[in-house]
C-alpha positions as CSV (number, residue, x, y, z in Angstrom):
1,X,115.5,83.1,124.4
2,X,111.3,83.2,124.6
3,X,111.9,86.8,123.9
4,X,113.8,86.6,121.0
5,X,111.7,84.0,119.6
6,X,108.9,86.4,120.1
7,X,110.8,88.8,118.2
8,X,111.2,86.7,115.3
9,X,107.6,85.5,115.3
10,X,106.6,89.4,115.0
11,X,108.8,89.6,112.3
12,X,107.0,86.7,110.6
13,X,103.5,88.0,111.5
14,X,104.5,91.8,109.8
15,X,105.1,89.6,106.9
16,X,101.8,87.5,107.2
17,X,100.3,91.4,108.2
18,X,101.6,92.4,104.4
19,X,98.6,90.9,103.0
20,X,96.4,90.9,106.4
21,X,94.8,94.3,105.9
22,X,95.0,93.5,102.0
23,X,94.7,90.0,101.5
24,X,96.5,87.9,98.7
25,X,93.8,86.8,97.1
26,X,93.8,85.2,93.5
27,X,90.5,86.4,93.1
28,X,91.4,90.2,94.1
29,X,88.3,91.3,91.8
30,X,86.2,90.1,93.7
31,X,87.7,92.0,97.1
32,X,88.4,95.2,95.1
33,X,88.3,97.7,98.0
34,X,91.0,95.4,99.8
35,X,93.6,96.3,96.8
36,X,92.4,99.9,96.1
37,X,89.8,102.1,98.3
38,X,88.7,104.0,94.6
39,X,87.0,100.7,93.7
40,X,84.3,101.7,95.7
41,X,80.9,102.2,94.0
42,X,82.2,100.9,90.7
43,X,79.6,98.3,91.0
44,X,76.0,99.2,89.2
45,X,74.7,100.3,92.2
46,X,74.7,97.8,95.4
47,X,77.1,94.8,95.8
48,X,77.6,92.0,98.2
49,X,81.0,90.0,98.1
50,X,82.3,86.6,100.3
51,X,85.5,85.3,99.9
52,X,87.0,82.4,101.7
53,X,90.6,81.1,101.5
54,X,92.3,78.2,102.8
55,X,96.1,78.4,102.3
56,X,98.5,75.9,102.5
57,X,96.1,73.0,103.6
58,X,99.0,69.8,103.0
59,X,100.8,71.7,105.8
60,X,100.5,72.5,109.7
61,X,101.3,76.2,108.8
62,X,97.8,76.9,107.0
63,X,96.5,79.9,106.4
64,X,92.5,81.1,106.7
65,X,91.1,84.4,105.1
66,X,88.0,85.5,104.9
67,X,86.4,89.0,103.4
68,X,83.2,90.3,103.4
69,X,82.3,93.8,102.0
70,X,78.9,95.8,100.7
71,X,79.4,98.7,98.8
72,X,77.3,101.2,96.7
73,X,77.4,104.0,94.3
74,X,75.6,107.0,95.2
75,X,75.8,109.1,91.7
76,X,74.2,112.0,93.3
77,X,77.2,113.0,95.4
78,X,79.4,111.9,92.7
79,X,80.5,108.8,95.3
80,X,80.8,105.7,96.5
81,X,81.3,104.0,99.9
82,X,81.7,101.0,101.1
83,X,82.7,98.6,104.6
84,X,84.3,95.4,104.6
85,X,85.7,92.8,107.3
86,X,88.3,90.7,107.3
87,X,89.7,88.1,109.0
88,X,92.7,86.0,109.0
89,X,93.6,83.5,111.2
90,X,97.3,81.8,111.5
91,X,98.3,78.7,112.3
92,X,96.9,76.4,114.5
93,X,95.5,79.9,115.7
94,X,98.5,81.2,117.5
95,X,97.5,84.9,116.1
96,X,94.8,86.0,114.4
97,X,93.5,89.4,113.3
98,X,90.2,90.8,112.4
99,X,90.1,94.0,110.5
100,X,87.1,96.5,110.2
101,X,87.2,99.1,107.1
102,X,85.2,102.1,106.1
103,X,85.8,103.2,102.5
104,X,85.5,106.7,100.3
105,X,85.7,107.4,97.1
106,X,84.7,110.2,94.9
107,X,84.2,110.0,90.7
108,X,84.9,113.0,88.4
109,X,83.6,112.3,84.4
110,X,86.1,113.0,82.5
111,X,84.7,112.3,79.2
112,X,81.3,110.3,78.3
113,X,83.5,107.3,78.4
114,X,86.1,107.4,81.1
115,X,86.0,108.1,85.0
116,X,88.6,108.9,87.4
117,X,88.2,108.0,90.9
118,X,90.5,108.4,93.7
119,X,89.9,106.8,97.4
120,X,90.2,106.6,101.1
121,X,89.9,103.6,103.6
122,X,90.2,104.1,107.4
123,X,89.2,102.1,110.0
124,X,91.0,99.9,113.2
125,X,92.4,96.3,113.3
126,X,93.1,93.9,116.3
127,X,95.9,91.1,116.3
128,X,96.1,89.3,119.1
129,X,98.3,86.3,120.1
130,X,97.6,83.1,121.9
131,X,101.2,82.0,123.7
132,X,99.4,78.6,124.7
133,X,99.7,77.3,121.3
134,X,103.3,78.5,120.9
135,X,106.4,76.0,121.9
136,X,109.8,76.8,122.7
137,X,113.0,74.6,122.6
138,X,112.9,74.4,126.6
139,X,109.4,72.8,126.6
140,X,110.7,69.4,125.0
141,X,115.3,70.2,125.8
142,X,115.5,69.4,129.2
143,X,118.9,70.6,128.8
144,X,117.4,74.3,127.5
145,X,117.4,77.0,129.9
146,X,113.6,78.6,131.0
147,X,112.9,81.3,128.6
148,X,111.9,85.0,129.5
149,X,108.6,85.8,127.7
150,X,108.7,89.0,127.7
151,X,105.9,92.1,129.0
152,X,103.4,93.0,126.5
153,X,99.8,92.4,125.6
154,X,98.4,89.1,124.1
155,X,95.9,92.0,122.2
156,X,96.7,95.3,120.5
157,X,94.4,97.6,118.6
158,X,96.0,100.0,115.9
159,X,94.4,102.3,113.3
160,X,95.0,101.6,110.0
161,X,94.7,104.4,106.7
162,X,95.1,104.0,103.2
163,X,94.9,105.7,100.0
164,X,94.2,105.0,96.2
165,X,92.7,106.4,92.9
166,X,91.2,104.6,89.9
167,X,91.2,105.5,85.7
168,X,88.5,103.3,84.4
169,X,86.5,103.2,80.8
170,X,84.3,100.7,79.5
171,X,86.3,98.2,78.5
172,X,89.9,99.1,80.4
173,X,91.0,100.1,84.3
174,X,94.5,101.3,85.4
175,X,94.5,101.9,89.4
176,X,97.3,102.5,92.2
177,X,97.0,102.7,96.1
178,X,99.3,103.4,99.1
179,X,98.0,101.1,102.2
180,X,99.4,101.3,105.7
181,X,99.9,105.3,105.3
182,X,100.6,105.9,108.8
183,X,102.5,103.0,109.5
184,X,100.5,101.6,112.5
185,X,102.9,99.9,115.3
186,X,101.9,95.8,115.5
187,X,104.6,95.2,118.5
188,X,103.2,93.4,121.0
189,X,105.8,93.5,123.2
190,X,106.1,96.5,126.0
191,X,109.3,98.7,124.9
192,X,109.0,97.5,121.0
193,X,108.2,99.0,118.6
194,X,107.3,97.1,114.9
195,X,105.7,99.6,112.1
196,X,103.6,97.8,109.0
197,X,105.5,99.0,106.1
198,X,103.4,100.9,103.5
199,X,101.9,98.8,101.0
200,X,102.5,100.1,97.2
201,X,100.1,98.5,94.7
202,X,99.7,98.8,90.9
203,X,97.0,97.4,88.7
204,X,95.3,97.2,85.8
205,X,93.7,95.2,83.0
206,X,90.9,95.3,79.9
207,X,88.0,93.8,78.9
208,X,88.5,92.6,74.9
209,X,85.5,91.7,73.1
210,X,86.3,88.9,70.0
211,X,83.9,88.1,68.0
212,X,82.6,84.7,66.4
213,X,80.4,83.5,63.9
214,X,76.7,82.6,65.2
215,X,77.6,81.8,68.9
216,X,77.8,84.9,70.6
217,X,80.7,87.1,71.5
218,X,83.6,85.6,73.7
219,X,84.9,87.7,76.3
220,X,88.9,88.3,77.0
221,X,89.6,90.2,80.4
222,X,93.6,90.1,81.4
223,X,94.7,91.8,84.3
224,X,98.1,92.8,86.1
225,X,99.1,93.2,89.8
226,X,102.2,94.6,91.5
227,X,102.6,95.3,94.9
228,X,105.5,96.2,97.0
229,X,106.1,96.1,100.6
230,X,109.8,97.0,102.0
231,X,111.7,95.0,100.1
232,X,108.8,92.5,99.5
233,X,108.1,92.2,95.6
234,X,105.3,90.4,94.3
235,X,103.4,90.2,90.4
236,X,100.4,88.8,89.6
237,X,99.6,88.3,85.9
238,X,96.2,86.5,84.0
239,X,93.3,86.4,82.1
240,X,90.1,84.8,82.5
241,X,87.6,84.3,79.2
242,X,84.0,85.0,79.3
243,X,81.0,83.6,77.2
244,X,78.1,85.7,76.2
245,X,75.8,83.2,75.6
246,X,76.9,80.6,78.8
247,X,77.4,81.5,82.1
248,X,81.1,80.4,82.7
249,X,84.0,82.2,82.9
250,X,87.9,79.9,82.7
251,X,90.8,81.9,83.8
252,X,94.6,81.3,84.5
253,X,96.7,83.1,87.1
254,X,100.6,83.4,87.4
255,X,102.2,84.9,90.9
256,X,106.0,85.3,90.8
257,X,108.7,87.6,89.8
258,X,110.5,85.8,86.8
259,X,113.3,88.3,85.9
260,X,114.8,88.0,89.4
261,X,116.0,85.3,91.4
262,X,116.2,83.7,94.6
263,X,118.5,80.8,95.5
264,X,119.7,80.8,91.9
265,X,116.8,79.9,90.2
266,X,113.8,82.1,89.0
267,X,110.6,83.3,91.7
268,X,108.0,81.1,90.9
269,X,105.6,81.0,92.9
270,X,102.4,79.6,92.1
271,X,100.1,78.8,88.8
272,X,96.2,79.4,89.6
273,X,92.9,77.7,87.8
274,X,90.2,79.6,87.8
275,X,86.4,79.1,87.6
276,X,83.1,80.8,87.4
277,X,79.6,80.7,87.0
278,X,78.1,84.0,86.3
279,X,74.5,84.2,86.4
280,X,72.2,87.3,86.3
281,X,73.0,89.6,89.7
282,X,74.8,86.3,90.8
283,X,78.8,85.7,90.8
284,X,80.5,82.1,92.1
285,X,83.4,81.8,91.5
286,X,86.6,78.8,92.6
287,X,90.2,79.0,92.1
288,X,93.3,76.8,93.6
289,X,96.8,77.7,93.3
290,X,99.4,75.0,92.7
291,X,102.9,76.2,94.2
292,X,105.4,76.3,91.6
293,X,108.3,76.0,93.8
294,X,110.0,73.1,95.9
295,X,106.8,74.0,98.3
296,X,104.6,72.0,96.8
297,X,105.7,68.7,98.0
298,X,104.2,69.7,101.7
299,X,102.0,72.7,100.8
300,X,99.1,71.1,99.2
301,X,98.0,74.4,97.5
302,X,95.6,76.8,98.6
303,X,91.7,77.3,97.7
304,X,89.3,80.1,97.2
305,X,86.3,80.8,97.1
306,X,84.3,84.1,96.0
307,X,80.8,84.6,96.0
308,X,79.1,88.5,94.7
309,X,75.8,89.7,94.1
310,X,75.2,92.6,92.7
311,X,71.9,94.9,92.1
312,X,70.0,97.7,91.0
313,X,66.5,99.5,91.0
314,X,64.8,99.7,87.7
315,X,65.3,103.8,88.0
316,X,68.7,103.5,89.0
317,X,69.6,101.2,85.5
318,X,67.9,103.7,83.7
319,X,70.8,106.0,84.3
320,X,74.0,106.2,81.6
321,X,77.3,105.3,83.7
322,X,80.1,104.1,83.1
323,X,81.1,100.6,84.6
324,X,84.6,99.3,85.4
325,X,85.3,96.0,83.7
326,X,87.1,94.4,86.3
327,X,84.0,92.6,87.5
């Protein structure tokens, strides 16, 4: 019994794993090289990024992910490259996985106002499992059998590759990637064998400028996100709206799949609120998702946080480039 209930926690850790080496973040602009490794060195020239999120805090089963990444654009070779670490912790930390990434990418001009950029990542992960915080129906059923855990390592180590490419102008971005390339094996159990499905994303979105009268420009930037995993479906759709003279960016963020169904009724999944303070090299930025579903009754929603800061040498912005509007 212990080993099938092992089984079927692997299954739901592949599914956690979907998102583990590239996180479901609301806020995926912020984490750009998660989604796509060609959103390296799209930044001026350096950048810094945090982000934090707590998922599901109203229930037992929460969620913690947090991303850290530097990157920089190195127009010399025509490149960019980038790191970032990651780490996501399940509940009441039965597993938890920390992932280390190296990033590629490489620009070719295509005209004075668009760039396309294509992307690799490769780096190594490790998930490992604490079986002290895990209970079985014999621990409290006296009448249950004992259960047969299983052989295997509480730890495994897997390599992890991924690929992407990037067609960005000044005031518009259209990406796609393919993470989990070589399908790493996540089993822990001796004999198993569990491969991470690849990872199909799709993005894009544009920066609209609309004019007013004597209070500076306003800002429009929607964006779209697909991904699919297996048989896993998800889309992310928004916009947030910018200010050129105040600091503040407002945004709104739908997840769900509204043209197909589950149980009957339409895949809602969550509404997200978002809100920033953009100041100088300085990015801050909070967003909570409200689960549209019957979930919300013992989710409590989930919260983010993102923090960027992004800079240049007084050479270096002397240079003509073109910068994706994502950011």
């Amino acid at each position: 019994m212990r080993h099938a209930c092992l089984m079927l926690l692997g299954v739901l850790w592949t599914a956690f794993t979907s998102y583990a080496q590239t996180p479901q973040f609301t806020q995926f602009y912020h984490a750009p090289m998660a989604l796509n490794p060609a959103f390296a060195g799209t930044a001026e020239q350096y950048r810094l990024a945090l982000l934090h999120r707590q998922q599901w805090l109203g229930a037992a089963a929460r969620f913690a992910t947090t991303h850290a990444a530097f990157d920089a654009h190195l127009p010399f070779m025509s490149s960019g490259m980038g790191i970032y670490l990651a780490h996501d912790l399940a509940p009441q930390a039965s597993m938890q996985q920390t992932t280390l990434q190296g990033i590629y990418s490489f620009g070719v001009r295509l005209s004075k106002q668009y760039v396309l950029r294509m992307g690799l990542n490769a780096g190594v992960s490790n998930r490992s499992l604490s079986r002290s915080n895990l209970r079985f129906t014999s621990q409290v059923r006296p009448d249950e059998p004992d259960v047969f855990e299983g052989a295997g390592s509480d730890s495994r180590f897997f390599a992890d590759i991924g690929a992407g490419c990037l067609l960005y102008g000044k005031w518009i971005w259209i990406g796609a990637a393919v993470l989990h390339l070589n399908r790493p094996d996540i089993a822990f159990l001796t004999g198993e064998s569990a491969g991470l499905p690849r990872l199909y994303t799709v993005h894009a979105g544009t920066k609209l400028v609309l004019p007013t009268a004597g209070s500076g420009d306003v800002y429009l930037m929607p964006n779209l996100l697909f991904r699919q995993q297996a048989v896993a479906q998800q889309l992310d759709i928004g916009a947030r709206i910018g200010f050129e003279r105040f600091p503040v960016q407002v945004g709104i963020q739908y997840r769900g799949l509204p043209l197909q169904q589950s149980f009957g009724l339409p895949r809602h999944d969550a509404l997200s609120a978002v809100v920033g303070i953009y100041q100088k090299n300085w990015q801050v930025a909070y967003s909570y998702d409200l689960p549209l579903s019957t979930m919300n009754r013992v989710t409590g929603g989930s919260h983010e946080i993102g923090i960027v800061y992004s800079w240049a040498t007084r050479y270096f912005r002397q240079q003509t480039s073109v910068r994706c509007p994502v950011f």
